[in-house]
ZAKOLVO-797521 format. One record per residue: residue number from 1; x, y, z of N, C-alpha, C in turn. Coordinates in Angstrom, 2 decimals. Example, Ala and Ser with C-alpha at 12.3 -4.5 7.8 and 13.67 -1.06 7.14 Angstrom:
% ZAKOLVO-797521
+-----+---------+---------+---------+---------+---------+---------+---------+---------+---------+
!   k !   neast !  nnorth !     nup !  caeast ! canorth !    caup !   ceast !  cnorth !     cup !
+-----+---------+---------+---------+---------+---------+---------+---------+---------+---------+
!   1 !   13.19 !   -5.69 !    7.80 !   12.30 !   -4.50 !    7.80 !   13.20 !   -3.30 !    7.80 !
!   2 !   12.85 !   -2.25 !    7.08 !   13.67 !   -1.06 !    7.14 !   12.90 !    0.03 !    7.87 !
+-----+---------+---------+---------+---------+---------+---------+---------+---------+---------+
//
This chain:
% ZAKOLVO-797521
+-----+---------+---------+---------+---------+---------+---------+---------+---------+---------+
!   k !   neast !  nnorth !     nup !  caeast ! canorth !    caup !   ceast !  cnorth !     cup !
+-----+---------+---------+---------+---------+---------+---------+---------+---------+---------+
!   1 !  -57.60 !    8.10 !   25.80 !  -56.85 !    8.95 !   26.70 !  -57.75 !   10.12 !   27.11 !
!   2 !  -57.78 !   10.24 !   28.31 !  -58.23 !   11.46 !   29.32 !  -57.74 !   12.89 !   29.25 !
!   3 !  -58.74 !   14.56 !   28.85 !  -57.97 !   15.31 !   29.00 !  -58.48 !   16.02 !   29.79 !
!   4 !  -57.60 !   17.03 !   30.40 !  -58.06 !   17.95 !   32.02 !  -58.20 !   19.32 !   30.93 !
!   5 !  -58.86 !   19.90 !   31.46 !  -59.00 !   21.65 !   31.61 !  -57.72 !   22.54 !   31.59 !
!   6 !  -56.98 !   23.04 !   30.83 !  -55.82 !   23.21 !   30.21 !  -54.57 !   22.79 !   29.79 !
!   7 !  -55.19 !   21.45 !   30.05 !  -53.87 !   20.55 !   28.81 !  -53.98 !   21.32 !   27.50 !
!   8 !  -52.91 !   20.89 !   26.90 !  -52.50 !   21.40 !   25.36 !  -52.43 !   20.01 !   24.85 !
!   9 !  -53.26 !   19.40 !   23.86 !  -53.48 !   18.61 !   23.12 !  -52.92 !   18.93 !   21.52 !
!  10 !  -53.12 !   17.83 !   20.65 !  -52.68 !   18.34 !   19.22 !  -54.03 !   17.43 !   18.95 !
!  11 !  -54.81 !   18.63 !   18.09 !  -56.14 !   18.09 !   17.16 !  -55.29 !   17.92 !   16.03 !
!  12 !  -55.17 !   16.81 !   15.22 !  -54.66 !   16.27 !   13.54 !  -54.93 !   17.71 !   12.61 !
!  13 !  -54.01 !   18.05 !   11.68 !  -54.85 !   18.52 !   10.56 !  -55.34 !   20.25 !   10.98 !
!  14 !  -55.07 !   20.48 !   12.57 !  -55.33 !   21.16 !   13.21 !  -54.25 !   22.43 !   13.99 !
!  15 !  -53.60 !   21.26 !   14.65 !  -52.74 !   21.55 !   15.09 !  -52.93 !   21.84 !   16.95 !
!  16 !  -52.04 !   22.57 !   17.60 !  -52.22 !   22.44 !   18.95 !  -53.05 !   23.20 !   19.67 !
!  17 !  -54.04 !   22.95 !   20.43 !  -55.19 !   23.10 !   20.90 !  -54.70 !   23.31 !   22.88 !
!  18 !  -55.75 !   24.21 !   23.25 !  -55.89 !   24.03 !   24.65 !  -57.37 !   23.62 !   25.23 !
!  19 !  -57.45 !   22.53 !   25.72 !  -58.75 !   21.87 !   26.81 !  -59.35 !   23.01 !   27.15 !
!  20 !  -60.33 !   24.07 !   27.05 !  -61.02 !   25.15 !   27.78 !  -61.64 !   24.71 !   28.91 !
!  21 !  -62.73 !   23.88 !   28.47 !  -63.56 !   23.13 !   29.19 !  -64.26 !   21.91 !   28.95 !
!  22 !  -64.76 !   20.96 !   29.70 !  -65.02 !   19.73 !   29.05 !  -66.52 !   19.55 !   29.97 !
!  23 !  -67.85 !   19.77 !   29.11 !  -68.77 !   20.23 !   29.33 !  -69.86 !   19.14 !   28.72 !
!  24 !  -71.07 !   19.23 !   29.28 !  -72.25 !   18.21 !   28.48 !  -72.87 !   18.69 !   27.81 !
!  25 !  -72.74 !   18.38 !   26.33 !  -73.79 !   18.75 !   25.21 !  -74.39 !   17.91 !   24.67 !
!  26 !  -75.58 !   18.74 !   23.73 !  -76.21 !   17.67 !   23.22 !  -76.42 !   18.10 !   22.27 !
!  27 !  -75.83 !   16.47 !   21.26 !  -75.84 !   16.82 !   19.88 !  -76.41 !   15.21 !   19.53 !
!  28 !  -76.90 !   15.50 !   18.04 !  -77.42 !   14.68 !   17.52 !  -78.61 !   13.79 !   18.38 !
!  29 !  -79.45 !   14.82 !   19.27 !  -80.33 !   14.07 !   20.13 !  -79.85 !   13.27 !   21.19 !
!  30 !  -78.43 !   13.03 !   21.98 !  -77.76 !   12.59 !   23.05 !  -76.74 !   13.79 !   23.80 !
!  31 !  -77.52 !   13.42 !   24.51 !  -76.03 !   14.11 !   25.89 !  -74.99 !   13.49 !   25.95 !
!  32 !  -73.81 !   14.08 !   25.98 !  -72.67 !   13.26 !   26.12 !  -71.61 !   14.76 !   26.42 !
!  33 !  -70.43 !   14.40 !   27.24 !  -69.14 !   14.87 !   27.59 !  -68.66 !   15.05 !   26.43 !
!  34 !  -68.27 !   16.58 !   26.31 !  -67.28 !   17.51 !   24.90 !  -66.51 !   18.46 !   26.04 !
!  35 !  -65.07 !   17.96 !   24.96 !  -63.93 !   18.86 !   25.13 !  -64.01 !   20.00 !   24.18 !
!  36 !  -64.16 !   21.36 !   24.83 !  -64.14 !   22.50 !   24.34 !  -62.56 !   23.49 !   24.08 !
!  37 !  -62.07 !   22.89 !   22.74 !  -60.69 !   22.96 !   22.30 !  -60.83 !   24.50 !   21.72 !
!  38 !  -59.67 !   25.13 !   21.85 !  -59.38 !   26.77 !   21.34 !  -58.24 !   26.17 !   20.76 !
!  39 !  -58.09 !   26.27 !   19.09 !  -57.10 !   26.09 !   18.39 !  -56.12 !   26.96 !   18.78 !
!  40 !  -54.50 !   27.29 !   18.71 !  -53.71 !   28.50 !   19.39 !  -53.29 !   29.10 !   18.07 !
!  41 !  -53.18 !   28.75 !   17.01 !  -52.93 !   29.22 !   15.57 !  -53.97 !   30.11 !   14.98 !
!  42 !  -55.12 !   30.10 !   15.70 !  -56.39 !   30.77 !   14.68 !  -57.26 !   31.08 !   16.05 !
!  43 !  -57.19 !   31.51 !   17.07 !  -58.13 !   31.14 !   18.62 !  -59.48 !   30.89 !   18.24 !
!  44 !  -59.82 !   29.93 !   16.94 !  -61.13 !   29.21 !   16.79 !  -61.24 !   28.11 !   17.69 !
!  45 !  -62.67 !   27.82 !   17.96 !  -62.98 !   26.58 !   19.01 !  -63.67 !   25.31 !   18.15 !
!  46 !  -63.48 !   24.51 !   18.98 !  -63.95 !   23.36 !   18.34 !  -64.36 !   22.41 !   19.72 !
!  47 !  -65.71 !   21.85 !   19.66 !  -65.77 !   21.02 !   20.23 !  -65.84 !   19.30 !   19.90 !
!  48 !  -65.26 !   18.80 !   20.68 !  -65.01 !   17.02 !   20.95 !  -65.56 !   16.35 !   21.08 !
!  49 !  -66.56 !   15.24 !   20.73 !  -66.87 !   14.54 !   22.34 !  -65.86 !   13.86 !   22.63 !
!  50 !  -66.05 !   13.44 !   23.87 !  -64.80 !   12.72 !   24.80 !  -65.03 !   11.24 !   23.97 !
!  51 !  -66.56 !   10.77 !   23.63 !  -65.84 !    9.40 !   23.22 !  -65.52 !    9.04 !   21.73 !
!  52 !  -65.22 !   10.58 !   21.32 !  -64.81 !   10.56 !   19.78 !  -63.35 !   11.00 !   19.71 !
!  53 !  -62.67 !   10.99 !   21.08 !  -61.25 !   11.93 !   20.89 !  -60.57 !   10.85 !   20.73 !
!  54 !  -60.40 !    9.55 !   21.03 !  -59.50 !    9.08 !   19.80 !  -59.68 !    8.75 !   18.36 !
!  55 !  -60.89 !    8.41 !   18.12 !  -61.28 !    8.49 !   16.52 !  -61.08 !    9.48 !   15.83 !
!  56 !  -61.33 !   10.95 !   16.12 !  -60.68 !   11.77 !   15.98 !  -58.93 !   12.32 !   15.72 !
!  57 !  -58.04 !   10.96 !   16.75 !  -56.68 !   11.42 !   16.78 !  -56.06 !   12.56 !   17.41 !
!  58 !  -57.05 !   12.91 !   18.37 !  -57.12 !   13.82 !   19.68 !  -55.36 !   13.66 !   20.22 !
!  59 !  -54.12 !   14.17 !   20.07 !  -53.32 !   13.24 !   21.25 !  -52.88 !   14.68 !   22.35 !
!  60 !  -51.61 !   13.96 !   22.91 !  -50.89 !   15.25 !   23.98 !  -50.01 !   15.41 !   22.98 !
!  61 !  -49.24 !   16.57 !   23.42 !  -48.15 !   17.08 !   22.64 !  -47.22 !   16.08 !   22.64 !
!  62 !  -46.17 !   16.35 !   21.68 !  -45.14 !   15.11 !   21.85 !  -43.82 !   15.46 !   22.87 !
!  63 !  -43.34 !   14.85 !   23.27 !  -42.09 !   14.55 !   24.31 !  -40.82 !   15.31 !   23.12 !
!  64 !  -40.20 !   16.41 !   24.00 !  -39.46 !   17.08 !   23.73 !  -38.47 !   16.25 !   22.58 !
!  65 !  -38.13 !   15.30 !   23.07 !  -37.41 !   14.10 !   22.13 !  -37.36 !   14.01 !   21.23 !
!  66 !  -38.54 !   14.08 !   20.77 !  -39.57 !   13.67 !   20.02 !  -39.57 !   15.00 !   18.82 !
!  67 !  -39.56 !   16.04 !   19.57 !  -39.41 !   17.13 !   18.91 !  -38.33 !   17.32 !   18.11 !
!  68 !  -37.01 !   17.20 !   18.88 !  -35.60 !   17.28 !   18.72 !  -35.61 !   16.69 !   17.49 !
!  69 !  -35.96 !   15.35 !   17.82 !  -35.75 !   14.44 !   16.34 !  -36.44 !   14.75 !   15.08 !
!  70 !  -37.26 !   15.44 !   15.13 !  -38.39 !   15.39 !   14.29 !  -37.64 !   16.49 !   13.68 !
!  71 !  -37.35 !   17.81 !   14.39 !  -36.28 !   18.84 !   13.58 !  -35.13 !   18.29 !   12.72 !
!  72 !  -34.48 !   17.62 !   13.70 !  -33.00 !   16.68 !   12.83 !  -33.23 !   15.98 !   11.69 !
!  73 !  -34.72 !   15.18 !   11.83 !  -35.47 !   14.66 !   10.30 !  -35.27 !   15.41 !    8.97 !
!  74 !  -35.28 !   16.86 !    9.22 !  -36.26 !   17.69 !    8.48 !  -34.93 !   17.98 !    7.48 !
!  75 !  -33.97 !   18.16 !    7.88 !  -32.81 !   18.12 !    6.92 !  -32.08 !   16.94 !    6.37 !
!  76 !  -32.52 !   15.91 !    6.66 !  -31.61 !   14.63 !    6.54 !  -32.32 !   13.68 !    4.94 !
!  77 !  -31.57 !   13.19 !    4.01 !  -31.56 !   12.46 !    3.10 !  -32.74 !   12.49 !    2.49 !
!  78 !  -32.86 !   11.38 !    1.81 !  -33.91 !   11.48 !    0.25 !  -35.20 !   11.24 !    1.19 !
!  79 !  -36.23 !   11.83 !    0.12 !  -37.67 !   11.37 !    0.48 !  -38.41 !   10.72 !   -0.79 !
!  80 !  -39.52 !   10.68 !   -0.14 !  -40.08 !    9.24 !   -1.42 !  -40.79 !    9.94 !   -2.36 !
!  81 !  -40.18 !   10.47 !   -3.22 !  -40.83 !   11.74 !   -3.94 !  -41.66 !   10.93 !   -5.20 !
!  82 !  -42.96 !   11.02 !   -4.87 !  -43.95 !   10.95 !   -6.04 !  -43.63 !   11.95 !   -6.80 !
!  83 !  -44.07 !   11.46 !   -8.32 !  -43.31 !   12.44 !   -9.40 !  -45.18 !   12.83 !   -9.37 !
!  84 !  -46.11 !   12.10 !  -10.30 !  -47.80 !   13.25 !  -10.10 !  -47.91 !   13.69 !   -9.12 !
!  85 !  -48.20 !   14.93 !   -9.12 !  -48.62 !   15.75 !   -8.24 !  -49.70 !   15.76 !   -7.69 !
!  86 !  -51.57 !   14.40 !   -8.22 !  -51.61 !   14.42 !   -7.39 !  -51.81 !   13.74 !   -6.51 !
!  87 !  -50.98 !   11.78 !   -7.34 !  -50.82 !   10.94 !   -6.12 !  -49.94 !   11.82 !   -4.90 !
!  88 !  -48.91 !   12.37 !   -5.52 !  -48.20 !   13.54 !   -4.18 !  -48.99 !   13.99 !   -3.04 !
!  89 !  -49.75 !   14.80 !   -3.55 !  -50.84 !   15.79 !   -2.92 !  -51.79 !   14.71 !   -2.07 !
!  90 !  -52.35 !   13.69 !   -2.70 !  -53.02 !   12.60 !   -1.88 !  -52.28 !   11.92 !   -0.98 !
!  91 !  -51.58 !   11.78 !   -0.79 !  -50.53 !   10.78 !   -0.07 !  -50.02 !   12.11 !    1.04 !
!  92 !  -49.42 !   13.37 !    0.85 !  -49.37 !   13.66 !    1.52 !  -50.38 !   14.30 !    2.62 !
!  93 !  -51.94 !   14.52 !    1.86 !  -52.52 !   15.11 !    2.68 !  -53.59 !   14.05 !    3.52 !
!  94 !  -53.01 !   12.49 !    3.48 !  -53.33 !   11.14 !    4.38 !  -52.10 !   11.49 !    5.27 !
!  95 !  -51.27 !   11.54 !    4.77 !  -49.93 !   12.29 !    6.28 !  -50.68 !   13.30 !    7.45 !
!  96 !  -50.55 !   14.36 !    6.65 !  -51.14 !   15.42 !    7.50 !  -52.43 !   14.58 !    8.99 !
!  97 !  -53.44 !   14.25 !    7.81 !  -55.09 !   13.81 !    8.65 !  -53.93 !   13.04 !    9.90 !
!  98 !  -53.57 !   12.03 !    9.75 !  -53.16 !   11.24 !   11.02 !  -52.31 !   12.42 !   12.32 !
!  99 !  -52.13 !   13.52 !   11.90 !  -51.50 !   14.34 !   13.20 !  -50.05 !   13.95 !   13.72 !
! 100 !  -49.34 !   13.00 !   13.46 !  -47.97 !   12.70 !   13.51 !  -47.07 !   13.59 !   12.88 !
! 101 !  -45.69 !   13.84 !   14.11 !  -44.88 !   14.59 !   13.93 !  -44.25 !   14.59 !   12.84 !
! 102 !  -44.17 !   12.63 !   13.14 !  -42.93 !   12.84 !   11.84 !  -43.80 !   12.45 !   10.30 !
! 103 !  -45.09 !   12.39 !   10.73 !  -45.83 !   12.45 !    9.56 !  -45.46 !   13.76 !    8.52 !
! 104 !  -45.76 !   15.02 !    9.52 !  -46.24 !   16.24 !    8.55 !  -44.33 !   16.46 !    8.61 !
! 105 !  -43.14 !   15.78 !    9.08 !  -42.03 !   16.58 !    8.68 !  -41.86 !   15.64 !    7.49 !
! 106 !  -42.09 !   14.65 !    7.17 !  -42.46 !   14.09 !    5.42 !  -42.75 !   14.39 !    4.61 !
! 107 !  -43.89 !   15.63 !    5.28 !  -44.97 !   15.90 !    3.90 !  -43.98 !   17.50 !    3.96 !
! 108 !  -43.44 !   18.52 !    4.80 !  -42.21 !   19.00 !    4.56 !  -41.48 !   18.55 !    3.77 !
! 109 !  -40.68 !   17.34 !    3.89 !  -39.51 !   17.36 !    3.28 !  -39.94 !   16.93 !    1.67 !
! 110 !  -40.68 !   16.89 !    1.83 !  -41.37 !   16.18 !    0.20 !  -41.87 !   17.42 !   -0.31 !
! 111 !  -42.18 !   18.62 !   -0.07 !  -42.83 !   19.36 !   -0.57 !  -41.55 !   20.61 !   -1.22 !
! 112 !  -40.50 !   20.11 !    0.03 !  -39.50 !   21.02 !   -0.26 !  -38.73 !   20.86 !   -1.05 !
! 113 !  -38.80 !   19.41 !   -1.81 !  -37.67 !   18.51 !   -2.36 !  -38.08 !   19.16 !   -3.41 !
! 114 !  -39.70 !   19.06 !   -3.67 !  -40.52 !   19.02 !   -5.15 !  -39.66 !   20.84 !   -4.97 !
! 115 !  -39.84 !   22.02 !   -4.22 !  -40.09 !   23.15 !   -4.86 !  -38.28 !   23.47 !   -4.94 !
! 116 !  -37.66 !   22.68 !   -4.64 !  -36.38 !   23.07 !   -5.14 !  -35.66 !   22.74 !   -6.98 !
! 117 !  -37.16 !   21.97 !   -6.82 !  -37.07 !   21.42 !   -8.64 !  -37.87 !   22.55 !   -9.72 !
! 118 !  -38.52 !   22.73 !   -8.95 !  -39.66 !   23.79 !   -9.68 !  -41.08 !   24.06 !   -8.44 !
! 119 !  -41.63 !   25.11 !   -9.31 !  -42.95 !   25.71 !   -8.36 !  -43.46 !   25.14 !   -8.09 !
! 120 !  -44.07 !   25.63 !   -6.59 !  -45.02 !   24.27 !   -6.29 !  -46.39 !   24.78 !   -6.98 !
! 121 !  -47.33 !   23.70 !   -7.20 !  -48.80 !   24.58 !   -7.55 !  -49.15 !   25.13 !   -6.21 !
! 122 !  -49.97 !   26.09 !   -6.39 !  -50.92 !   26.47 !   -5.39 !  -51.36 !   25.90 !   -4.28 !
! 123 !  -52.34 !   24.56 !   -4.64 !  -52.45 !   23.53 !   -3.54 !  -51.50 !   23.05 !   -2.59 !
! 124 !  -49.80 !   22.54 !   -3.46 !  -49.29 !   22.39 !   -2.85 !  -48.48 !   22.89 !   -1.81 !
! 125 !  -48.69 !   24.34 !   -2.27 !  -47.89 !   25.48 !   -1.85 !  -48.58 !   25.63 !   -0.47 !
! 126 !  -50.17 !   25.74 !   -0.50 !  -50.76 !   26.01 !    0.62 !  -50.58 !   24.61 !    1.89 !
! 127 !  -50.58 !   23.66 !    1.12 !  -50.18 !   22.50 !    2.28 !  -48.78 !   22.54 !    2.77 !
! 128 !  -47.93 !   22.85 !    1.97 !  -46.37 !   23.16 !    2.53 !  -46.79 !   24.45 !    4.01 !
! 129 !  -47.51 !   25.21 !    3.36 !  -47.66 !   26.33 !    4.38 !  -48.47 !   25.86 !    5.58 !
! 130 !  -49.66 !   24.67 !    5.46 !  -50.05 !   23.88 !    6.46 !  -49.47 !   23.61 !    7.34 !
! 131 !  -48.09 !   22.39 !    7.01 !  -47.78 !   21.57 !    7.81 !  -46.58 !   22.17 !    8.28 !
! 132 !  -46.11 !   23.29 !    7.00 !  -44.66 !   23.94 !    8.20 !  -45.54 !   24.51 !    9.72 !
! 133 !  -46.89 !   25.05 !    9.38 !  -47.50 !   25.79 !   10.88 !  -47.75 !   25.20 !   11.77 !
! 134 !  -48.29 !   23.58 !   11.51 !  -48.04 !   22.37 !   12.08 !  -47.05 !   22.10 !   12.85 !
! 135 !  -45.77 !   21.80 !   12.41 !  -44.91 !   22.01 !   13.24 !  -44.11 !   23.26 !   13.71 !
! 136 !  -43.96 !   24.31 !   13.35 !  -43.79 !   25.49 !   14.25 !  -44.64 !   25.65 !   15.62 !
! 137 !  -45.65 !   25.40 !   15.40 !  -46.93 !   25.34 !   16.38 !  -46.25 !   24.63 !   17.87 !
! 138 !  -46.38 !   23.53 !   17.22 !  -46.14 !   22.55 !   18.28 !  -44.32 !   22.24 !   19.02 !
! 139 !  -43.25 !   23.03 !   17.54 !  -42.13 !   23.00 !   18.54 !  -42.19 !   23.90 !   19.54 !
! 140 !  -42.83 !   25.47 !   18.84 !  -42.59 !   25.82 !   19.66 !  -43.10 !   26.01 !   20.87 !
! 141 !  -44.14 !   25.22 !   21.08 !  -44.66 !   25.22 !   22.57 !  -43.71 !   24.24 !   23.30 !
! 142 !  -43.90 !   23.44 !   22.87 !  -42.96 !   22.30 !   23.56 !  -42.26 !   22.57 !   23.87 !
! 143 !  -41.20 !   23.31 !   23.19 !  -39.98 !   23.55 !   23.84 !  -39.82 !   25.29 !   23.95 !
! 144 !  -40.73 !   25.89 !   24.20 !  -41.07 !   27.23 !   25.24 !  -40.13 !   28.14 !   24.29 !
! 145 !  -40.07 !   27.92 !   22.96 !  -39.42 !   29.13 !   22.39 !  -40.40 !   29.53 !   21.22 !
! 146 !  -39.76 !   31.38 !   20.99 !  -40.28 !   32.02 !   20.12 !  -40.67 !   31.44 !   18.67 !
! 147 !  -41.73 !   31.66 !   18.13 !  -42.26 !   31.42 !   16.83 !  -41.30 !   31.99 !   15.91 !
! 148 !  -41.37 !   32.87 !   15.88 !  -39.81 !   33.42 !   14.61 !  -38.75 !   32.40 !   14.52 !
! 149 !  -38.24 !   32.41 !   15.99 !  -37.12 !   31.72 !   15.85 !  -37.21 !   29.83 !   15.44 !
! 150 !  -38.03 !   29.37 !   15.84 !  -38.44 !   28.35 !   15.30 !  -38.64 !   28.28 !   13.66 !
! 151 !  -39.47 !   29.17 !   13.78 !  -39.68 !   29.14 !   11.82 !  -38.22 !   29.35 !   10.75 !
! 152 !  -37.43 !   30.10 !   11.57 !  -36.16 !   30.59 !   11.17 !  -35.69 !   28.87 !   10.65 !
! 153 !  -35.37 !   28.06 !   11.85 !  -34.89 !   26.94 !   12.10 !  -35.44 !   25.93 !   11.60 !
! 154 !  -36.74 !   26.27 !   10.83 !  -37.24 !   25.01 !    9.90 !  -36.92 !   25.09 !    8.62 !
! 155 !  -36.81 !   26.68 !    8.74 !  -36.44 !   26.59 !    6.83 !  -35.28 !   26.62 !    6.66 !
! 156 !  -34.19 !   26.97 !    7.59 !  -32.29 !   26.56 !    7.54 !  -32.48 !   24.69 !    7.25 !
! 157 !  -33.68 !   24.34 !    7.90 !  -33.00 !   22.52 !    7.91 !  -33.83 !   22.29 !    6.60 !
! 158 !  -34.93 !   22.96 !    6.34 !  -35.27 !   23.03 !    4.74 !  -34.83 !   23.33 !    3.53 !
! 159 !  -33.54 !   24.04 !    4.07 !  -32.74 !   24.22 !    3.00 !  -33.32 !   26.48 !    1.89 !
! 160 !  -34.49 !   26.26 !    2.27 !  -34.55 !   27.52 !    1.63 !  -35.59 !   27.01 !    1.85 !
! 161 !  -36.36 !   29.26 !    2.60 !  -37.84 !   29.63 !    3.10 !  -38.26 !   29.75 !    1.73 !
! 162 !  -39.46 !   29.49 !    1.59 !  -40.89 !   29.54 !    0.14 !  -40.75 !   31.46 !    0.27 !
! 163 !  -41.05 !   31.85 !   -0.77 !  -41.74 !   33.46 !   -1.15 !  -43.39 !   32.95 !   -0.49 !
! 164 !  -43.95 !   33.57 !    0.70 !  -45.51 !   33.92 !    0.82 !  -46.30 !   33.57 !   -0.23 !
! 165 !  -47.47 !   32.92 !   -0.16 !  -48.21 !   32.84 !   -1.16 !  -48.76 !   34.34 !   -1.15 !
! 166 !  -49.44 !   34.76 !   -2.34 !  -49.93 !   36.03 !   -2.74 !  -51.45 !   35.64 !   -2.67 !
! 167 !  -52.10 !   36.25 !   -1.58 !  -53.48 !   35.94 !   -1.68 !  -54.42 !   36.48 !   -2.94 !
+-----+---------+---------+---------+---------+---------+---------+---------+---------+---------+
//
């Protein structure tokens, strides 16, 4: 898939990105076409090449739909809760890498299941904090509303917001 000069893409693992520019560099001793991505969560850049953006898992944002559902997910029934923490932690952070919506609202609802039982560790705590930004990120562009209020609305369907990790 093809991207233009301010599309909003989702880099995996990343989260949602804007196309700056898509320019010829040369790396590894070849010229080749790179998409010059500005993460919107951190305004770090990253460049692409164009014929690595699907190996990568480069996609477009998802279809509002898509969104909708993925929220409605986030409160609904059991998840496949690994009891080690860290087949858990492995399994969920192969979720995350693939960039799917309803990937990282899995690795949510699994993370939330575990901390309503007890603490999460650290690691896990920081990937819960990953993939909720993951999707805050991306609802709320999609659907053109405030970050607060979104975040508000993930942790009502989560059932209860985490305490901040303490750096």
């Amino acid at each position: 898939m093809e991207f233009n000069v301010g599309d909003k893409v989702v880099y995996p693992s990343q989260g949602v990105s804007v196309v700056e520019s898509i320019t010829e560099e040369e790396l590894a001793g070849c010229t080749m076409n790179c998409y010059t991505l500005r993460l919107l969560s951190t305004d770090s850049k990253v460049v692409v090449p164009v014929t690595n953006s699907e190996r990568v898992g480069l996609r477009p944002l998802s279809e509002k739909d898509a969104v909708a559902g993925a929220l409605e997910r986030l409160s609904s029934g059991d998840t496949d809760g690994v009891e080690d923490w860290k087949d858990r932690y492995r399994a969920n952070l192969e979720r995350i890498k693939t960039g799917d919506l309803d990937e990282i609202v899995d690795v949510l609802r699994c993370l939330a299941e575990v901390a309503g039982r007890k603490t999460l560790s650290f690691r896990e705590r920081k990937m819960y904090d990953h993939a909720r930004q993951l999707l805050v990120v991306e609802t709320a562009v999609v659907q053109d509303r405030e970050i607060p209020e979104v975040e508000k609305e993930i942790d009502d369907a989560l059932g209860q917001p985490l305490e901040p990790l303490e750096e």
